[in-house]
C-alpha positions as CSV (number, residue, x, y, z in Angstrom):
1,X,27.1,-96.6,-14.4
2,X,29.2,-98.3,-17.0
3,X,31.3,-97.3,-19.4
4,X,32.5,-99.1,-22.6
5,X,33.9,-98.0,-26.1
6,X,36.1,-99.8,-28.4
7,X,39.6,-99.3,-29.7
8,X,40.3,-102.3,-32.3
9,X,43.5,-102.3,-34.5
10,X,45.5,-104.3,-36.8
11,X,46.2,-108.2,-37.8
12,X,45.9,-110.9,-35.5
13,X,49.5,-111.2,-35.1
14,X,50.3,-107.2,-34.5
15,X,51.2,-105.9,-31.7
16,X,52.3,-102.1,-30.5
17,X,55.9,-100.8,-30.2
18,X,55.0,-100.2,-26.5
19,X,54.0,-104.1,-25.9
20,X,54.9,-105.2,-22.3
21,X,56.8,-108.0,-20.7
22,X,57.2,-109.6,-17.5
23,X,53.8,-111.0,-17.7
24,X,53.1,-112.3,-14.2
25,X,51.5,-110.5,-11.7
26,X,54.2,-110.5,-8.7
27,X,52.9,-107.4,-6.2
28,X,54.7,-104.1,-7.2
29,X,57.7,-105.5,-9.5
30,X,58.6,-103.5,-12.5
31,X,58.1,-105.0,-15.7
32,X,60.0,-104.9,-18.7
33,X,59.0,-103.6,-22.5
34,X,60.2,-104.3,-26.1
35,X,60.0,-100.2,-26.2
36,X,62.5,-98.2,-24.0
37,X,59.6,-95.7,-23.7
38,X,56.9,-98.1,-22.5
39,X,56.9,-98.7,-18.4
40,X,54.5,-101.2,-16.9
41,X,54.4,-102.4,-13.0
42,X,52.2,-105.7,-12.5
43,X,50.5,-105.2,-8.9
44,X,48.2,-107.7,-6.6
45,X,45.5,-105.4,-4.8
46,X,43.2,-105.6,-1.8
47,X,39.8,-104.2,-3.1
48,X,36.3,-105.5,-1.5
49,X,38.0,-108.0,0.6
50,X,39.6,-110.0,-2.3
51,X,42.9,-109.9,-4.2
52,X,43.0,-108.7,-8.1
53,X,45.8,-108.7,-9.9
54,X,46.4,-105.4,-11.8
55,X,48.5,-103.8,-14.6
56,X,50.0,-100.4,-14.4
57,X,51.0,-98.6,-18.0
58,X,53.0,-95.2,-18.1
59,X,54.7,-93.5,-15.8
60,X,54.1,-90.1,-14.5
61,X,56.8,-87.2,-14.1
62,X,56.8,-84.7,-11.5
63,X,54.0,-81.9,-11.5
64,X,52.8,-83.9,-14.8
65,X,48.8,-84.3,-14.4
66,X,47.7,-87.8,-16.7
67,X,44.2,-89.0,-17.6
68,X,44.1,-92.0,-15.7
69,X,42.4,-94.7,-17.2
70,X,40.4,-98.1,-15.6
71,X,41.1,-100.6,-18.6
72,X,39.1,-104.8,-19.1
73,X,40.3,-106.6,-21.5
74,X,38.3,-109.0,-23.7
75,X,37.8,-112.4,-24.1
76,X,34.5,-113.4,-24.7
77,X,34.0,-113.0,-20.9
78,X,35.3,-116.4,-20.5
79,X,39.1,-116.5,-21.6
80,X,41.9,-113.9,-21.6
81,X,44.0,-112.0,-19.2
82,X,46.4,-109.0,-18.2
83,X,48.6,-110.3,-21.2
84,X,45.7,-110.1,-24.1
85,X,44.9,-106.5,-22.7
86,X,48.2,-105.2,-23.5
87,X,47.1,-104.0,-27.0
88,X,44.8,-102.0,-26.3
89,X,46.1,-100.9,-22.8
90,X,49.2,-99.7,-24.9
91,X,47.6,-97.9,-26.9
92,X,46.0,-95.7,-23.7
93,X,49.4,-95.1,-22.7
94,X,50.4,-94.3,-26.0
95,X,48.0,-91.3,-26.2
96,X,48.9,-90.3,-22.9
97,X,47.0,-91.9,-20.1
98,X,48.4,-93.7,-17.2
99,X,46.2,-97.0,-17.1
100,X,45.6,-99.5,-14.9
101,X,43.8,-102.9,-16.6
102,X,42.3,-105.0,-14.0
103,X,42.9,-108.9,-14.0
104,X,39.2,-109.3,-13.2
105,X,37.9,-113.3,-12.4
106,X,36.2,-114.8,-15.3
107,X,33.1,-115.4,-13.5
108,X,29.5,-115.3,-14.7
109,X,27.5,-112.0,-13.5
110,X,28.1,-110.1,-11.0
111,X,31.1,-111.0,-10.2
112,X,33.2,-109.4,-12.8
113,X,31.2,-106.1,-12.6
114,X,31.6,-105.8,-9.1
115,X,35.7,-106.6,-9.0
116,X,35.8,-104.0,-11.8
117,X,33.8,-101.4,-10.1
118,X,36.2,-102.2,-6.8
119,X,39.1,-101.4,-8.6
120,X,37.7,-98.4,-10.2
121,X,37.0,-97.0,-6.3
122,X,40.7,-97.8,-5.6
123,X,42.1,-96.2,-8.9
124,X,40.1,-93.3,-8.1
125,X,41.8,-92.8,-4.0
126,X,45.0,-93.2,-5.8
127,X,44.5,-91.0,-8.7
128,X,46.7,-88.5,-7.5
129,X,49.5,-90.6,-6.4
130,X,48.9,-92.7,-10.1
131,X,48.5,-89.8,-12.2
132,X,48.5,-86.5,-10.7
133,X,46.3,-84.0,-8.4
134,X,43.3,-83.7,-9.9
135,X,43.9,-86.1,-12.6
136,X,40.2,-87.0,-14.1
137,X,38.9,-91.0,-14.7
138,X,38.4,-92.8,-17.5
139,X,36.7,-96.9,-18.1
140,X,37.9,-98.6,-21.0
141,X,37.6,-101.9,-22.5
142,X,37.5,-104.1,-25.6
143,X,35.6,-106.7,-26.8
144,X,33.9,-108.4,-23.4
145,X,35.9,-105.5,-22.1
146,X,33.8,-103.0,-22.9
147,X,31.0,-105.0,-21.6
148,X,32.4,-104.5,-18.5
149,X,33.8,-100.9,-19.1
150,X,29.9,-99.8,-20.1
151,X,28.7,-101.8,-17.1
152,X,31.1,-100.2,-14.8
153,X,29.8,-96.7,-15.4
154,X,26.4,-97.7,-15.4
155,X,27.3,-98.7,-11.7
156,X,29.5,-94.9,-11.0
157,X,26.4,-93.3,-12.1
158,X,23.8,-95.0,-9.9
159,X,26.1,-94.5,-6.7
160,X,27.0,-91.2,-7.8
161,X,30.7,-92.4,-7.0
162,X,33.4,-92.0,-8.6
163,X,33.2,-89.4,-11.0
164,X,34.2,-90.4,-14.8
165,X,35.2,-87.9,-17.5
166,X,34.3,-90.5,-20.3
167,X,34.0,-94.2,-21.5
168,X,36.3,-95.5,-24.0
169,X,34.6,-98.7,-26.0
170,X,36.3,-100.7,-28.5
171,X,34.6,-103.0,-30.4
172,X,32.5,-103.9,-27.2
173,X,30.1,-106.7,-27.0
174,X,26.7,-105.6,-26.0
175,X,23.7,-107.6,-27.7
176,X,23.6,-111.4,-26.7
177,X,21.3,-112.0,-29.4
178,X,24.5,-112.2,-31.4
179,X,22.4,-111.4,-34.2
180,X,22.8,-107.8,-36.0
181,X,23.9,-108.1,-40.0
182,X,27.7,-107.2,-39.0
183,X,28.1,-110.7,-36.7
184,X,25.7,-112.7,-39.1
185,X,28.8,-111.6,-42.3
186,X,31.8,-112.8,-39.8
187,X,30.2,-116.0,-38.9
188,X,28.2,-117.1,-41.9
189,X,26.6,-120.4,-41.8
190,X,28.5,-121.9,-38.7
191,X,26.3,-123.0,-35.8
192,X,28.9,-122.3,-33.6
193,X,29.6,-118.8,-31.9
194,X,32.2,-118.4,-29.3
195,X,31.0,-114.6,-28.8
196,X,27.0,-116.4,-28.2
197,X,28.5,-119.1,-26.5
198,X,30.7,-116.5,-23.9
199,X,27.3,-114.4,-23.0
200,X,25.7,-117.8,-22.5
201,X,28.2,-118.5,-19.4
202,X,28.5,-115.1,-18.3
203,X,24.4,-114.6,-18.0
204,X,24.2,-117.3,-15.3
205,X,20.0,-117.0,-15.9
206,X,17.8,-115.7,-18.3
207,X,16.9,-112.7,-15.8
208,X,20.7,-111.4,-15.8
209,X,19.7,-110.6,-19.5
210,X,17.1,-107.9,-18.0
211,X,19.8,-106.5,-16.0
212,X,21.5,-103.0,-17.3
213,X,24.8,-103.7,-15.9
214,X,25.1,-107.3,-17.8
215,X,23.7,-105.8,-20.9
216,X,24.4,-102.2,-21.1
217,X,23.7,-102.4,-24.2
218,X,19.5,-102.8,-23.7
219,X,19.8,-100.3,-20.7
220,X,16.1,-98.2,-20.1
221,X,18.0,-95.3,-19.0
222,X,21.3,-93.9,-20.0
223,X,21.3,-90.5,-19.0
224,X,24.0,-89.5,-16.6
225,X,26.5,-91.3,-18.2
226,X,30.2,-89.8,-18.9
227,X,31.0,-89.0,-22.7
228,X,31.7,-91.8,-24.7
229,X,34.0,-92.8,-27.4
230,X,33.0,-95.9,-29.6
231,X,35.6,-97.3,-32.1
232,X,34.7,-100.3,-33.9
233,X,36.5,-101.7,-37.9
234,X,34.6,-101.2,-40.4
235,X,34.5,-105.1,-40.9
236,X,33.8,-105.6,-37.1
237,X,31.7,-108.6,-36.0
238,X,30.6,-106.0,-33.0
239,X,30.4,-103.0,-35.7
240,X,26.3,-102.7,-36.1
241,X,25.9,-103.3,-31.9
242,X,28.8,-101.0,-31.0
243,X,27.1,-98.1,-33.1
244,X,23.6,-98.5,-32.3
245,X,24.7,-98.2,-28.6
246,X,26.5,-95.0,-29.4
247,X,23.3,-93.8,-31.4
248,X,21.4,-94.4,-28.2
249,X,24.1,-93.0,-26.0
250,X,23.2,-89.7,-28.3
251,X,19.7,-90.1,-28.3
252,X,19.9,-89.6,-24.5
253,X,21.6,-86.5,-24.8
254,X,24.8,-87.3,-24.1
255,X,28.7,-86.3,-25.9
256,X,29.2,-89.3,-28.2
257,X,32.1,-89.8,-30.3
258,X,32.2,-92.3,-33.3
259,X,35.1,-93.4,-35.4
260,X,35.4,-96.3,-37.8
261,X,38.5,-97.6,-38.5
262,X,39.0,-99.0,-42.6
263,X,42.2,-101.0,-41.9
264,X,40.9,-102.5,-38.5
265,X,41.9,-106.2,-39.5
266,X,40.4,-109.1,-37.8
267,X,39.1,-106.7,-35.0
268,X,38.1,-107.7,-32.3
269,X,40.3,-110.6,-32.3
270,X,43.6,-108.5,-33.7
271,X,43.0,-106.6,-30.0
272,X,43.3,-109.7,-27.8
273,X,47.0,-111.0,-28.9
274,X,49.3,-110.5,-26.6
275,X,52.5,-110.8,-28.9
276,X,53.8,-110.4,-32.3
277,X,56.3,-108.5,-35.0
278,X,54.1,-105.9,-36.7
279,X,52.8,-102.9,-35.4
280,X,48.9,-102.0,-35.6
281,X,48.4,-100.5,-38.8
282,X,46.2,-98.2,-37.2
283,X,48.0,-97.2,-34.3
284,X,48.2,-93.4,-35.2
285,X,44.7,-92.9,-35.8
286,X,43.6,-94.8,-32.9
287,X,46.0,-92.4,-30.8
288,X,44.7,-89.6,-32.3
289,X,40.8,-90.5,-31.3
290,X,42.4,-91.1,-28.0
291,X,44.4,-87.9,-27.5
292,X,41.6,-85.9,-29.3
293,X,38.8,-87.7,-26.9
294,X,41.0,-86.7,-23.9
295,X,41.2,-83.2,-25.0
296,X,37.7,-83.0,-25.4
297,X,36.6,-84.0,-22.2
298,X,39.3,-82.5,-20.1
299,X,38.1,-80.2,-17.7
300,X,38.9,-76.8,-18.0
301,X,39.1,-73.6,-15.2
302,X,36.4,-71.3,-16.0
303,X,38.0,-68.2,-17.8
C-alpha cells in the first residue's frame, strides 16, 4: 500500500536550476520558473468530496509517454507545503517524470493518508491525459513525505488499485522512536526533537502507532509492494531507519534499490527549502538514481 523512498540533496539554502514560482495554488494557472526549461501548473482538485491543492511539474510533448509521478513533501507532518516540495519535485521532473505533489492537510492520521491515496486514484484516471497512454505510476516523498509516500502504497496494494511501478523514498521518516544511532549523532544531548515532537501530533493515539499505514516503517507484511528506491546522506538524521526499511523491503522479496549520497548536506532539511542561489551539489547523481530507477522498472513488451 504505501510507497516512500528518499531523495535528499545539498545545503539548506540550495535549490535546483528548475525551482518554480508562482507559488499559490490558483486552479489551472501556469506558473512561472527561474529555468526556461522547467514548467509547473498549480491546480485545486475535487478528489473524495474535498478540495486539494496540487502541483503539476513537466510538460509532456506529443506521442511522448512520461513516468508519472504522485510526490508529498516533508515537514515533520506538521509544517510545509507545495512550495518546500519543489526540491525534490524538481528533481523528478529533472530525470524525466511528469509529477504532480499533492498539497495534502497537515492533519493527524488518517487524514493525510487518505487525501494522498485520493489524489493518487485521480492521477492515475488522468495518467494518460498527464503523461501519456500507458504511462506507468510512481509515489514519492521526502522526509514526512515519504511517510506518506510508503503509506500510500501500502494502501494501493491492499485495494489492489491503482497499480504502482515503484516507490521513491528520500530520507523518509519511518520509526517514531526517533531513536536509531544516525538521529541520536544529529541531535545530541537536546531534549527537544521537532522530528519526535511531529509523529507525536500526527499519531493522534498510541494505537495509530500499531497501524501499517502511519508507520510503514514497523509493517508485518510488506509483500506486494512496488520496487523501491531509498536515498538517504550519508550524514542523514533518517539514514539508519531509511535503510533498515529498505533491508526489510528486501527481506520480503521485493526489487530494492539503495544509494547513499556523501555530499548530501543537512539532508533532510536541505530538501524542504523552497528558495535559494546554489544548485544541489548532488543534483546529477540524484538524477541519475532517478532516471536509472525509472529505467529499471519500466515495463517492457515481451520480445
Amino acid at each position: 500500500m504505501i510507497a516512500w523512498f528518499i531523495v535528499a540533496c545539498g545545503p539548506a539554502t540550495f535549490a535546483i536550476t528548475r525551482f518554480c514560482l508562482g507559488l499559490l495554488a490558483l486552479t489551472a494557472m501556469p506558473a512561472t520558473s527561474s529555468s526556461p526549461s522547467s514548467i509547473c501548473t498549480d491546480s485545486t482538485i475535487q478528489v473524495d468530496g474535498q478540495e486539494v491543492d496540487v502541483r503539476v511539474y513537466g510538460k509532456k510533448q506529443a506521442g511522448q509517454v512520461l513516468p508519472l509521478v504522485v510526490h508529498f513533501h516533508g515537514g515533520a507532518f506538521v509544517s510545509g507545503d507545495l512550495d518546500n516540495g519543489c526540491t525534490v519535485a524538481g528533481l523528478l521532473e529533472a530525470a524525466g517524470a511528469r509529477v504532480v505533489s499533492v498539497g495534502y492537510p497537515l492533519s493527524p492520521f488518517p487524514k493525510p493518508l487518505e487525501t494522498g491515496y485520493a489524489v493518487l486514484q485521480w492521477a492515475y484516471k488522468q495518467r494518460t491525459r498527464l503523461a501519456g497512454a500507458g504511462a506507468q505510476v510512481y509515489l514519492a516523498g521526502e522526509e514526512a513525505g515519504g511517510n506518506l509516500a510508503a503509506g500510500v502504497a501500502l494502501m494501493a496494494r491492499d485495494q489492489s488499485h491503482p497499480p504502482l511501478a515503484g516507490q521513491i523514498l528520500v530520507s523518509p521518516m519511518l520509526d517514531p522512536c526517533v531513536g536509531t544511532a544516525s538521529l541520536r549523532a544529529v541531535t545530541g544531548t537536546a531534549t527537544a526533537c521537532k522530528w519526535a515532537d511531529g509523529w507525536l501530533k500526527f499519531l493522534g493515539c498510541t494505537r495509530d502507532a500499531e497501524h501499517p499505514y502511519a508507520v510503514p516503517g514497523a509493517a508485518q507484511r510488506l509483500a506486494g509492494l512496488p520496487p523501491s528506491l531509498v536515498m538517504v546522506g550519508s550524514a542523514d538524521p533518517m539514514h539508519d531507519e531509511a535503510l533498515a526499511y529498505a533491508d526489510r523491503l528486501e527481506g520480503a522479496g521485493l526489487l530494492v534499490v539503495r544509494h547513499v549520497f556523501n555530499q548530501a548536506q543537512q539532508w533532510p532539511d536541505a530538501l524542504l527549502q523552497p528558495g535559494g542561489t546554489r544548485t544541489c551539489p548532488c543534483a546529477a547523481e540524484v538524477e541519475e538514481q532517478i532516471r536509472h530507477f525509472f529505467d529499471t522498472t519500466r515495463c517492457r513488451p515481451p520480445s
